[in-house]
N, C-alpha and C positions, 0 to 999 in steps of 0.2 A: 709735416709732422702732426700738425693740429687734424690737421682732414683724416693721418688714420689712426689717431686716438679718438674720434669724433665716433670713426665705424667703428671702431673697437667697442666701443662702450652702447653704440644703436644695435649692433650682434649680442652681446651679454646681455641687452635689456631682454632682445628679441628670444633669448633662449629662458630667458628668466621668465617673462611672460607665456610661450609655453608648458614650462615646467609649472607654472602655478593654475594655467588652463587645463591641464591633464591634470595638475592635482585637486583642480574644482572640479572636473569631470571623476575623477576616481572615487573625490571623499561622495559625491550626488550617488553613484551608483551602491558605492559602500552603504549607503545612509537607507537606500531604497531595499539591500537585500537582506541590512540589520532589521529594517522594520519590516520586511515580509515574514523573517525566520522569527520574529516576536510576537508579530500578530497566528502563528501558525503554535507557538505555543501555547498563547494566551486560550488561542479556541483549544488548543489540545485539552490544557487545563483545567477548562471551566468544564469540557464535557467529563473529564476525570471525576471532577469533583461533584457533579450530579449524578455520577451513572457509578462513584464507589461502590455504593452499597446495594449489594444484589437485589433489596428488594424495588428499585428503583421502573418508574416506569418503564414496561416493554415496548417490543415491536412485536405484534401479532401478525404468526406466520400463518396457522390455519387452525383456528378455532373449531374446536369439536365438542365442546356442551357451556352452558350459561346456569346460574343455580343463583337465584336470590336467597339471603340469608333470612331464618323466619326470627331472629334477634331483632335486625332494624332493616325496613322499608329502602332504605340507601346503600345497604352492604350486601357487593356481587361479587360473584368469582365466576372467573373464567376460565376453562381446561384447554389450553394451547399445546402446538406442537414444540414450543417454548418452556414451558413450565405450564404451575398452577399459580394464578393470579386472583388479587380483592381490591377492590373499591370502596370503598367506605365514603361514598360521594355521589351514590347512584351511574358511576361510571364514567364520572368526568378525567378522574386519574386513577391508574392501576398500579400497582406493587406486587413484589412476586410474594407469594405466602410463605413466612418466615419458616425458615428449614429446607427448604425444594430446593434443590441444587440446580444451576444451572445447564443445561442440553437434557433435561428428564420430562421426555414429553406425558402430558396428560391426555386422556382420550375422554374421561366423564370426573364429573364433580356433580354429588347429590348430595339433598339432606336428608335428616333422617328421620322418617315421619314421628311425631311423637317424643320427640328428644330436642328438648329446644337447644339451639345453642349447637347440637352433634351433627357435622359433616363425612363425608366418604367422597376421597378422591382414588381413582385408580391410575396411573401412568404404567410408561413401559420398565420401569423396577422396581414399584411395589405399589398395596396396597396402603392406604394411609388415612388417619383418620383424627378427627380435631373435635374437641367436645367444648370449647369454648370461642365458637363463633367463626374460627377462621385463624384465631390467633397465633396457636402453635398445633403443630401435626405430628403425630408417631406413626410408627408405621405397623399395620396390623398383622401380626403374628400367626403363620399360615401352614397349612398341608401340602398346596398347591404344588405340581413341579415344575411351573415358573410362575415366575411373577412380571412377567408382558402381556398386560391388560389392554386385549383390544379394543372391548366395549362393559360395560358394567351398568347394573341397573338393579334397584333396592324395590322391591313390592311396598306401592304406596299403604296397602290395607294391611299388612302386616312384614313392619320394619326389619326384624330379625333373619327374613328371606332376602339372598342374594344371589345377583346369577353372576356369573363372567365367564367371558369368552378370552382364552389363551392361546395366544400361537403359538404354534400348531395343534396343542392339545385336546379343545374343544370345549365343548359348554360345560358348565360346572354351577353345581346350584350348592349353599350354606344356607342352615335353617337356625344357627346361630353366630349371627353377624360377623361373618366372613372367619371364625378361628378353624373351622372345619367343614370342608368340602367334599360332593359327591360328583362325579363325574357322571354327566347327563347323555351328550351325544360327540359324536368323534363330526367332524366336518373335512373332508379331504380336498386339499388344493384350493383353498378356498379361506375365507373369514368371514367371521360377522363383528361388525362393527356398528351395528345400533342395536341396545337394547332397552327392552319397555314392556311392563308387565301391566294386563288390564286392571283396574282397580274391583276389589271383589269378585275378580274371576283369577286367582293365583295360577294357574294352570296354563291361563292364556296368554302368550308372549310374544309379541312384536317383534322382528330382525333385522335387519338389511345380510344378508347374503350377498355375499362380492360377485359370486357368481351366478346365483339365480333375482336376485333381487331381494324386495320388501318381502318378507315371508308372515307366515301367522303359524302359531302352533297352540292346540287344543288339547295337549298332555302334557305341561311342564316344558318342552320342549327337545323332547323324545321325537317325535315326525314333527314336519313343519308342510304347509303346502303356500303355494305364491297365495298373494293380496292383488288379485285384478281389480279390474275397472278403470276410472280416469285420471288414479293418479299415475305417473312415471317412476315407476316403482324399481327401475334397473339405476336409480341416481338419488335414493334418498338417507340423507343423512343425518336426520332427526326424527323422532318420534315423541311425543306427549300427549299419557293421556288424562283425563279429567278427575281426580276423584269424588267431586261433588258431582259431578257427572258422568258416570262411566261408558254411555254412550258418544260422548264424545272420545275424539281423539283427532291430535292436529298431527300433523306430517311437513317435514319440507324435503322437497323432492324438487331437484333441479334449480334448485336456488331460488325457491317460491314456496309460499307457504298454502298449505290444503287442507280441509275440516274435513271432518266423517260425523256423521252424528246418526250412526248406526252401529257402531262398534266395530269399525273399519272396514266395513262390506264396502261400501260405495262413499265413492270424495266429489269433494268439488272447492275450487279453489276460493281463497277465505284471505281478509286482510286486505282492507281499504286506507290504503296510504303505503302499501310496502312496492308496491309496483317500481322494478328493474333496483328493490334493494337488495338483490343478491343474497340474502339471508341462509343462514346455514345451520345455527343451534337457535332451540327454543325450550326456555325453562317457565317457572310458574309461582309467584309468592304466592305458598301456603295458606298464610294471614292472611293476604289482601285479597287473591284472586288474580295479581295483575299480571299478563302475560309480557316475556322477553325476549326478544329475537337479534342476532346479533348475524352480522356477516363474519367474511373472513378474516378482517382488519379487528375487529371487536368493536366494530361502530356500532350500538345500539340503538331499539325501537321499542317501545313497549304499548301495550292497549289496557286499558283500564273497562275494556266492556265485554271481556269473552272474545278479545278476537277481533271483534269485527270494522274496529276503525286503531289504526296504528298513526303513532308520532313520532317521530327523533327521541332518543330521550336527550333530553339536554341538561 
């Protein structure tokens, strides 16, 4: 009697002891997928609550121009296939420029010579413009029949001249800051998506052509003919040229950057420290002289000598 009251109670321990082993095993795993689903909020969270507010720093998908602001030596914007972006830190952090909606890619952002403080950005739904530094943008009220700006560019020697390039429609030149346009040239099956007007020569205009390459045109941009020589003219996506020096003019083509310093007859490659920086847009502070080149990421480099020796910017 004793002996199976003895098992009786060594089987109830034994079922009691795995019932509280499975339920140490239970609450372990419970406890392990509580704190995964919490820690999985917490990141959710915190990335929520940096990344609320639109103007929040980006991720640069493919930067297509850089424009130092002539206000202050530290405020940059960038024209992404993201938005329109500013720095106000020389480029350590970026914010989207208040108003830009997000998925409205930009193709150029310039300023505008002689107007301190006035910017011109074009994207693919309109043209837009900021007269106090970057801070807020409207958008400029047009003829155009569209407003999918493939490339855009303001004549450094006189401001009021604008060209854009619309797909599919063609080149288009304004002789009063973009309210009204004349239709210049039709381009078929094809786009230009760089443009750049010589300084003191208004007539002379820099292109990339999708399909023929780097072009040059000597009437406004009525005929164009190719830009031979040494640079690689069927892959350039930047153009700038000098206005204190109008024989200059810099180029990057192939993700390197190239000098002319004939008025773009003949290049040769330029920028000592950029070597395998992949660079793709190049802008220019007004004020300062300093030049800016940025890859596809918006990693920046700047030269403080015309050029010829580049840094990080950091």
């Amino acid at each position: 009697m004793r002996e199976a009251k003895a098992k009786e109670a060594k089987q109830e321990l034994r079922l009691s002891g795995n019932f509280f082993s499975r339920l140490s095993t239970d609450a372990i795993v419970g406890l392990i997928i509580a704190s995964v689903v919490l820690l999985v909020f917490v990141v959710f969270f915190f990335r929520y609550w940096n990344s609320r507010d639109s103007t929040d720093a980006p991720t640069f998908n493919q930067v297509s121009a850089i424009a130092p602001s002539d206000l202050n030596a530290k405020t940059l914007f960038i024209a992404d296939i993201n938005g329109l972006f500013r720095s106000a830190n020389g480029g350590k952090d970026w914010k989207r420029a208040p108003g830009i909606a997000k998925g409205e890619a930009y193709r150029a952002v310039e300023v505008v010579p002689g107007s301190p403080g006035t910017l011109i950005a074009a994207g693919s739904h309109s043209l837009r413009r900021s007269t106090d530094g970057g801070k807020t943008w409207t958008i400029v009220a047009n003829d155009l029949p569209s407003q999918d700006f493939q490339s855009f560019t303001i004549d450094p020697v006189q401001p009021n001249t604008f060209y854009a390039y619309l797909n599919p429609e063609g080149l288009f030149r304004s002789d009063n800051s973009g309210a009204a346009w004349t239709k210049v040239t039709s381009f078929e099956n094809a786009s230009l998506t760089t443009l750049a007007v010589k300084p003191g020569e208004p007539k002379l205009l820099f292109a990339f052509h999708s399909s023929r390459g780097l072009l040059r045109s000597r009437d406004g941009g009525v005929t164009f003919e190719p830009v031979t020589g040494t640079l690689p003219a069927t892959s350039v996506t930047d153009v700038l040229p000098i206005p204190n020096d109008p024989q200059t003019v810099f180029a990057i083509a192939s993700r390197t950057l190239y000098r002319s310093k004939d008025g773009g007859t003949t290049w040769a490659k330029a920028g000592q420290g950029l070597s395998g920086a992949n660079v793709i847009a190049i802008g220019r502070d007004g004020a300062t002289g300093t030049l800016f080149a940025a890859d596809p990421t918006g990693f920046l480099y700047s030269s403080t000598d015309g050029g010829e020796n580049w840094l990080p910017q950091t």
